[in-house]
C-alpha positions in Angstrom: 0.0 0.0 0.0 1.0 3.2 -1.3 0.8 5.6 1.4 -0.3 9.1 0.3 -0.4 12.5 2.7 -1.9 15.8 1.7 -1.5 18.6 3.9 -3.2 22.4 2.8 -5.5 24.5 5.3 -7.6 24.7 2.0 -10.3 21.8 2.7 -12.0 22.4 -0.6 -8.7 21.7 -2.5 -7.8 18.5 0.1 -11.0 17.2 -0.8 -10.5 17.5 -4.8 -7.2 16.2 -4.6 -7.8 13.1 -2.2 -10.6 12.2 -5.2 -7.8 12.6 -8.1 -5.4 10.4 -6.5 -8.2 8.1 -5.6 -8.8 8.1 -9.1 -5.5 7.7 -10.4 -4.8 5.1 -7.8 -7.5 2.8 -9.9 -6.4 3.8 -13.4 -2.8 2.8 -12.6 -3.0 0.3 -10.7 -1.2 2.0 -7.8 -2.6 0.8 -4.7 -2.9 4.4 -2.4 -4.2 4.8 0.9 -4.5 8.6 1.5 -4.7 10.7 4.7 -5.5 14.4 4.8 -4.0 17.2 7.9 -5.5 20.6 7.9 -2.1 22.3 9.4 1.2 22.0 9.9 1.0 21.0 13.5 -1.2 18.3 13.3 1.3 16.3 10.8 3.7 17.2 13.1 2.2 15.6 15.9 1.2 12.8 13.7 5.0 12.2 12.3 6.3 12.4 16.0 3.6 9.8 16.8 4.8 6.9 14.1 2.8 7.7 11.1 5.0 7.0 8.2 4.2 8.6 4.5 5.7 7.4 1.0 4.6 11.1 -0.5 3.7 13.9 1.1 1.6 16.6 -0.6 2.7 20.4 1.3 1.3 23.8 1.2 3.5 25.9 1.7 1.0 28.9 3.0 -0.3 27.1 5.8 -1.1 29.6 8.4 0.6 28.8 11.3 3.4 26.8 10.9 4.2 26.6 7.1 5.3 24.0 4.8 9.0 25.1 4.4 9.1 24.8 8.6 7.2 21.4 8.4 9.5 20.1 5.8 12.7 21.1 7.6 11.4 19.7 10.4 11.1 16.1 8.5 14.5 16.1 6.9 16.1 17.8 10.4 14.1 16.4 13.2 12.7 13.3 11.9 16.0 12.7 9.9 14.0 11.4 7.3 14.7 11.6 3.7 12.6 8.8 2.3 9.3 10.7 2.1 8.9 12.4 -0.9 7.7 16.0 -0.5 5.5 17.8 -3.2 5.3 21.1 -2.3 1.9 22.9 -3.8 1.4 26.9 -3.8 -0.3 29.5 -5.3 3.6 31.5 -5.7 6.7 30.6 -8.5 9.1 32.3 -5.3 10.1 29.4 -3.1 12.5 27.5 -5.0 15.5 29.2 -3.0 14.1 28.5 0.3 13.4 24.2 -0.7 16.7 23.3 -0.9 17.4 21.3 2.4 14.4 20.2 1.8 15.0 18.4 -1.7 11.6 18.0 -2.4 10.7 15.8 -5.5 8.9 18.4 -7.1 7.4 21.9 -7.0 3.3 22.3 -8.3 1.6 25.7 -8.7 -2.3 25.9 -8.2 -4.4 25.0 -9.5 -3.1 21.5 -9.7 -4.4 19.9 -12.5 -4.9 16.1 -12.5 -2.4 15.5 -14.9 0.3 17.0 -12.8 -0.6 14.5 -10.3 -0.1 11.4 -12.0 3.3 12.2 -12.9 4.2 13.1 -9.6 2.5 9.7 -8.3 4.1 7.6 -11.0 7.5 9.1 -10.8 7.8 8.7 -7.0 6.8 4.9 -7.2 9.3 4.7 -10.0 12.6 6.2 -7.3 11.1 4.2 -4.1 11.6 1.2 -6.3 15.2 1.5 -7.9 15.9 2.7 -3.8 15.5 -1.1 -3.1 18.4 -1.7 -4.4 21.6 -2.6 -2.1 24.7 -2.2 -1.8 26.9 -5.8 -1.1 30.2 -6.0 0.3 32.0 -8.6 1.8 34.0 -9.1 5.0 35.9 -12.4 6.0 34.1 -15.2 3.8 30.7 -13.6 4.6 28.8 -11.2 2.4 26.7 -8.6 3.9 24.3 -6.3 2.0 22.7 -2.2 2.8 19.8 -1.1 1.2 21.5 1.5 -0.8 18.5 4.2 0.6 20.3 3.7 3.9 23.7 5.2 3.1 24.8 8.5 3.5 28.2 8.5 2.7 31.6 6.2 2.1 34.8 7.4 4.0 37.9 5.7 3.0 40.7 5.3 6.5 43.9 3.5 6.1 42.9 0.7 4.0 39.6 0.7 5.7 36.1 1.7 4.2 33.3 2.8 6.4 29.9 3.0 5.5 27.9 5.7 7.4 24.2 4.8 7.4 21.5 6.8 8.8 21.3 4.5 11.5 24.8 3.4 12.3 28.3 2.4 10.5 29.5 -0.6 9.1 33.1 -1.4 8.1 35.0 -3.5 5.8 38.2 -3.5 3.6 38.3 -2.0 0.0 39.2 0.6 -2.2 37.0 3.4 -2.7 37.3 4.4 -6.6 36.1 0.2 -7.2 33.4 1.1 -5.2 32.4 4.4 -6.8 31.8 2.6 -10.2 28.9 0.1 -8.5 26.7 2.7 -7.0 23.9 4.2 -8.4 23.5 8.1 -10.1 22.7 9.5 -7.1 26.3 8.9 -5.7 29.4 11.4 -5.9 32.8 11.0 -5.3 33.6 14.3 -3.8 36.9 13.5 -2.3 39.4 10.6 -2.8 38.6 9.9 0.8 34.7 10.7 0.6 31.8 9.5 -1.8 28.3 11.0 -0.7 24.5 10.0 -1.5 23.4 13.5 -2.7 19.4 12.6 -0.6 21.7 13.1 2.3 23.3 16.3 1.5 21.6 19.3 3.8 23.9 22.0 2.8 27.0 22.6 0.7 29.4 25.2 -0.8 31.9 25.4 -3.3 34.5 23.5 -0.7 32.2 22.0 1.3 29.2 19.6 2.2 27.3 19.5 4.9 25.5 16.7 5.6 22.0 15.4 7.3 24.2 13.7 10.3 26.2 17.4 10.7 29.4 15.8 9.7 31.4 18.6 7.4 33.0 16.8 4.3 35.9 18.4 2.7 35.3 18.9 -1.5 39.2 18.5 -3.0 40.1 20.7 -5.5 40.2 18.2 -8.6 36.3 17.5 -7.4 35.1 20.8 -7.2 33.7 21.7 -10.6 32.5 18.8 -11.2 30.4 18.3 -7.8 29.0 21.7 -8.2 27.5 20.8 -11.4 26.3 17.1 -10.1 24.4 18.7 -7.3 22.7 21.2 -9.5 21.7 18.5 -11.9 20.4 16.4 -9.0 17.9 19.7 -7.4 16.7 20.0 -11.2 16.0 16.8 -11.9 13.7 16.0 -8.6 12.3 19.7 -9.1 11.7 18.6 -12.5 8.7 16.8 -14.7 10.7 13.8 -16.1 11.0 10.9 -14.7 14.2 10.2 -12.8 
């Protein structure tokens, strides 16, 4: 089950959406369960409780507590970056403002059906090529990470580590063998670093920041190059394509 959140203080436009995706759900076959908050505190409170959403739909005018603040509070507090957030507003002038965010896409109202279906389809489409993993082996055993899991590589000695969103795991290897197995998403921004760019919450020119707080260094030969990569990535989730 396909589960589908829409947040807007507009009840009129909840209700018109929930029927959409109701509707898409049966044309595509996507099996959605959908669940509608009037306000940013009450998803709050819901989130902090255990309720768990595969794509969110946002307002970002919400009266008291908006979407941006409801959004960083998912990436931040929750530390969760598998929802997908769709942020929907009547203004072109937030882009700026989403990036920590990295929301899978941006929709101006009013939101026509059509919009919606990609935005379903395309988000079913990433939370499936997330399942993959990532396998390694240690001793005469081999271990595998859901590749959604993994923030970043860091190479030490002749040791790498994997830092998860939940812990670390170690093993031996080399980092540039590992670099050519991982998915798009993926950059090597350091010979010591690669990074999974969901996981990136801020970054400069010499510089990322990510969701744990850990600072990674950007080496000079990387610089250009992860500039551009990162840039890529917010315009292709911001985009209409598929990914």
């Amino acid at each position: 089950m396909y589960k589908i959140g829409i947040c807007d203080d507009d009840k009129i436009l909840c209700s018109v959406l929930e029927e959409q995706i109701c509707e898409l759900s049966k044309e595509t076959g996507i099996k959605a369960e959908v669940e509608v908050w009037y306000s940013g505190e009450s998803i709050q409170n819901d989130l902090k409780k255990g309720t768990e959403l595969d794509l969110l739909f946002l307002d970002i005018e919400l009266v008291r507590k908006n979407g941006i603040a409801v959004g960083n509070f998912i990436r931040g507090e929750m530390e969760n970056m598998q929802t997908h957030i769709v942020y929907i507003s009547s203004k072109e002038s937030y882009a700026m403002q989403l990036f920590k965010v990295q929301p899978l896409d941006f929709l101006i109202k009013p939101i026509s059906a059509e919009n919606i279906r990609e935005v379903l389809i395309r988000s079913v489409k990433q939370k499936s090529s997330a399942d993959a993993c990532f396998e390694y082996r240690k001793g005469k055993s081999v271990f595998r990470v859901p590749v959604r899991d993994i923030a970043y590589f860091m190479s030490m000695d002749k040791k790498i580590i994997i830092v998860k969103k939940d812990g670390k795991e170690e093993f031996y290897g080399k980092l540039k063998d590992i670099a050519k197995t991982l998915p798009a998403d993926f950059l090597m921004i350091h010979q010591s670093y690669i990074i999974n760019q969901a996981y990136v919450r801020e970054y400069s020119y010499e510089m990322v920041k990510m969701t744990d707080g850990e600072n990674l260094n950007i080496s000079k030969p990387y610089r250009k190059e992860t500039r551009s990569k990162i840039i890529q990535h917010q315009k292709a989730n911001m985009s209409d394509g598929t990914v």
